[in-house]
C-alpha positions as CSV (number, residue, x, y, z in Angstrom):
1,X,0.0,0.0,0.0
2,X,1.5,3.2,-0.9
3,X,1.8,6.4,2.0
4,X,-0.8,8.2,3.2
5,X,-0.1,12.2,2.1
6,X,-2.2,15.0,4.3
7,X,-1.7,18.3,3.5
8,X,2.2,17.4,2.6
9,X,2.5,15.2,5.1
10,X,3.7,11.5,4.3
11,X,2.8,8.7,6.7
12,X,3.5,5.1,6.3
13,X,6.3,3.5,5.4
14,X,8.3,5.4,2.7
15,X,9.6,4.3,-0.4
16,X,10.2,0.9,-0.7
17,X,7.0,0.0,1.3
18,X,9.2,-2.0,3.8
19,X,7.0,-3.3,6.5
20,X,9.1,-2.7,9.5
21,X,9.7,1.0,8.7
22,X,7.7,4.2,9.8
23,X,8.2,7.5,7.8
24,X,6.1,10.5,9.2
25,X,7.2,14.0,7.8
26,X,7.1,15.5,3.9
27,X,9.6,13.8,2.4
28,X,10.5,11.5,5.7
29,X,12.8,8.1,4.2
30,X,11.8,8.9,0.5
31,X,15.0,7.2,-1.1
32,X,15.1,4.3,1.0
33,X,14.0,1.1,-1.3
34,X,15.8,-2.1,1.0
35,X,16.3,-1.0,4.3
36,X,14.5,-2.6,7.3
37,X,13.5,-1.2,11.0
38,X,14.1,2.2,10.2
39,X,12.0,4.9,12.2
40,X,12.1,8.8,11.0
41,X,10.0,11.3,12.0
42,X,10.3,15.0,10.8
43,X,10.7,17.1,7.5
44,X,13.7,15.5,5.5
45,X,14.7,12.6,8.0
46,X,16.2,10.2,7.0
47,X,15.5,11.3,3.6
48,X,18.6,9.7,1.5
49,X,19.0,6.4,3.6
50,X,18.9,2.6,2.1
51,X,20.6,0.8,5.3
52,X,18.1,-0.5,8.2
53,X,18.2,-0.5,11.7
54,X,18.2,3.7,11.7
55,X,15.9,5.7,13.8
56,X,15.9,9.8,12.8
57,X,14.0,12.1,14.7
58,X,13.5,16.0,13.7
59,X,13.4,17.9,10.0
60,X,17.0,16.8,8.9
61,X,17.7,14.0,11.3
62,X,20.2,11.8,9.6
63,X,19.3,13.6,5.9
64,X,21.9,12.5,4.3
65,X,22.2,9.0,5.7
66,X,22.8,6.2,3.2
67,X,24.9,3.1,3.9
68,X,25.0,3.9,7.8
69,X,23.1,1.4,10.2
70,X,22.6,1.8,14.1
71,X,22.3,5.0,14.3
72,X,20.0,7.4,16.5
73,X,19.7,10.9,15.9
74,X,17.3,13.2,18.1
75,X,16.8,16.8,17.2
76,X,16.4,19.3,14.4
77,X,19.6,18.7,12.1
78,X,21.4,16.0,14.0
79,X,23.8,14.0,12.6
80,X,22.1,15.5,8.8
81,X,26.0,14.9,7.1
82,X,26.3,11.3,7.9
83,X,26.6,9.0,5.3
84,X,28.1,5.6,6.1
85,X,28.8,6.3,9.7
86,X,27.1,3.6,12.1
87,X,26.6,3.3,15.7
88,X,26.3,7.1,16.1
89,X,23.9,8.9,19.1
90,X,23.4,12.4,18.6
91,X,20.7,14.0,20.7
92,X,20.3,17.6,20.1
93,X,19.8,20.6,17.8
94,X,22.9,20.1,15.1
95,X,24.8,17.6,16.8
96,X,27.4,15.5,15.0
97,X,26.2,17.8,12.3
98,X,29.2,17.7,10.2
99,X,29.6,13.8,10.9
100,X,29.9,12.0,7.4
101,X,32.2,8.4,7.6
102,X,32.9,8.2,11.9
103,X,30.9,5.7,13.7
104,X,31.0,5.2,17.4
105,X,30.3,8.3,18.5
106,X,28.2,9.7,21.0
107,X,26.8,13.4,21.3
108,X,24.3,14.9,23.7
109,X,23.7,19.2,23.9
110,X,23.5,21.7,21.3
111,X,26.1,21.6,18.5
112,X,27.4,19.1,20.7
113,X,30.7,17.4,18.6
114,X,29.3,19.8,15.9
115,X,32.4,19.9,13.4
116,X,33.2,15.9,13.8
117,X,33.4,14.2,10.5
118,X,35.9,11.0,10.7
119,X,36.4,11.1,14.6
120,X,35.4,8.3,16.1
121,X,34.9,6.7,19.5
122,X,33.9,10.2,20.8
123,X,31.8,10.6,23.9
124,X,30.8,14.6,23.8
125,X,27.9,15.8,26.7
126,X,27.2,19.2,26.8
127,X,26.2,22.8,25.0
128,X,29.0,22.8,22.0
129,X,31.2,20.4,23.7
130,X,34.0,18.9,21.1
131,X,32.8,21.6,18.6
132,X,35.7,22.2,16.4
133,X,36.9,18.7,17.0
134,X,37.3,17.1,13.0
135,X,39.0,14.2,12.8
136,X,40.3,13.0,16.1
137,X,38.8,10.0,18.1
138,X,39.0,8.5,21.3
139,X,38.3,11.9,23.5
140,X,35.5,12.4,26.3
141,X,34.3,16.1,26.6
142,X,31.8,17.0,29.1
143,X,30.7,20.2,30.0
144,X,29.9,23.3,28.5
145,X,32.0,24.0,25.9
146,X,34.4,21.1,26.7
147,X,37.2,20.8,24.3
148,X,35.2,23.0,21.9
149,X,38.4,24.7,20.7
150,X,40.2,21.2,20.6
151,X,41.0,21.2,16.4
152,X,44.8,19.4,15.9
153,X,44.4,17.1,13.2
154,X,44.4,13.5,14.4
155,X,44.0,14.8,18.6
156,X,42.7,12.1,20.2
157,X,42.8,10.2,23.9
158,X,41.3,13.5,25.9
159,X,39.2,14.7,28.5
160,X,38.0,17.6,29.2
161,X,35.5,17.7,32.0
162,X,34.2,20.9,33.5
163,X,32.9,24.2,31.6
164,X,35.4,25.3,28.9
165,X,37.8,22.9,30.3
166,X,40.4,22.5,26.9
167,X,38.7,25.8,25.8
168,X,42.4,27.6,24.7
C-alpha cells in the first residue's frame, strides 16, 4: 500500500514499502528502497537512507544517511552529514552535524561534537562540547564547551571535564 499524504505530510512506510519501517514528515525516508526497521519522523529525516536499523528524529535528522546502520539521531539537524557512519547517538539541535564516515560516536547538547566528520569513539555531553573537533577519536568532553576549541588534526585520547575545560 502506498503512503498516506495530508496536506504534505507523508505517513506510512516510505519508499520501498518496507514493513518494519515508519516514515512521518514530507519527504521522511523517501530514497530508501531495501532498508528494514528504520523509524524517521520529521521534514527530510532520514531522507537519502537505504541501510536498516536507523531511527531519525526531527526535519534533517540523519538527511543525508545512506549506507550507515545503528544509528540514533534526536533533534532538528542531528547528525544530517552522515553517510556511512554507524553506531552514532546524537541527541540535540545540530549535533554531530558535520559527521559524514565516523561511527562510534556519542553526542548529547546543542552543536554538541558539531564539526566531527571521521572522529570516532567520541563521547561529547554538553552545549557545544567537542565543537571544532574534526577528525580525532578517542576523546570524552563533558561540560559546557568542553574541548570546543580542541582542532589538531588526528587529537585524540582527551578529556575535558568541566565548563570550557580545553577551551584555549
Amino acid at each position: 500500500a502506498k503512503d498516506a499524504v495530508v496536506n504534505g505530510l507523508t505517513v506510512g512506510k516510505g519508499a520501498g514499502a518496507v514493513s518494519t519501517n515508519t516514515a512521518v514528515g514530507a519527504s521522511a525516508l523517501a530514497g530508501n528502497s531495501t532498508g528494514a526497521r528504520i523509524t524517521t519522523v520529521g521534514y527530510r529525516a532520514g531522507v537519502a537512507t537505504t541501510a536498516g536499523y536507523n531511527a531519525f528524529f526531527g526535519s534533517y535528522a540523519g538527511e543525508a544517511n545512506t549506507s550507515g546502520t545503528f544509528n540514533t539521531a534526536l533533534g532538528d539537524a542531528s547528525l544530517p552529514g552522515n553517510t556511512s557512519g554507524s553506531y552514532n547517538v546524537a541527541v540535540g539541535q545540530g549535533s554531530l552535524n558535520a559527521n559524514t564516515t565516523a561511527s562510534n560516536n556519542t553526542a548529547v547538547g546543542y552543536q554538541a561534537a558539531y564539526s566531527n566528520t571521521t572522529g570516532t569513539v567520541n563521547s561529547v555531553f554538553g552545549y557545544q562540547a567537542g565543537y571544532s573537533n574534526s577528525t580525532g577519536g578517542y576523546n570524552t568532553f563533558i561540560g559546557y564547551a568542553a574541548g570546543y576549541t580542541c582542532t589538531a588534526t588526528g587529537t585524540a585520547n582527551n578529556t575535558f571535564i568541566g565548563q570550557q575545560s580545553g577551551y584555549y
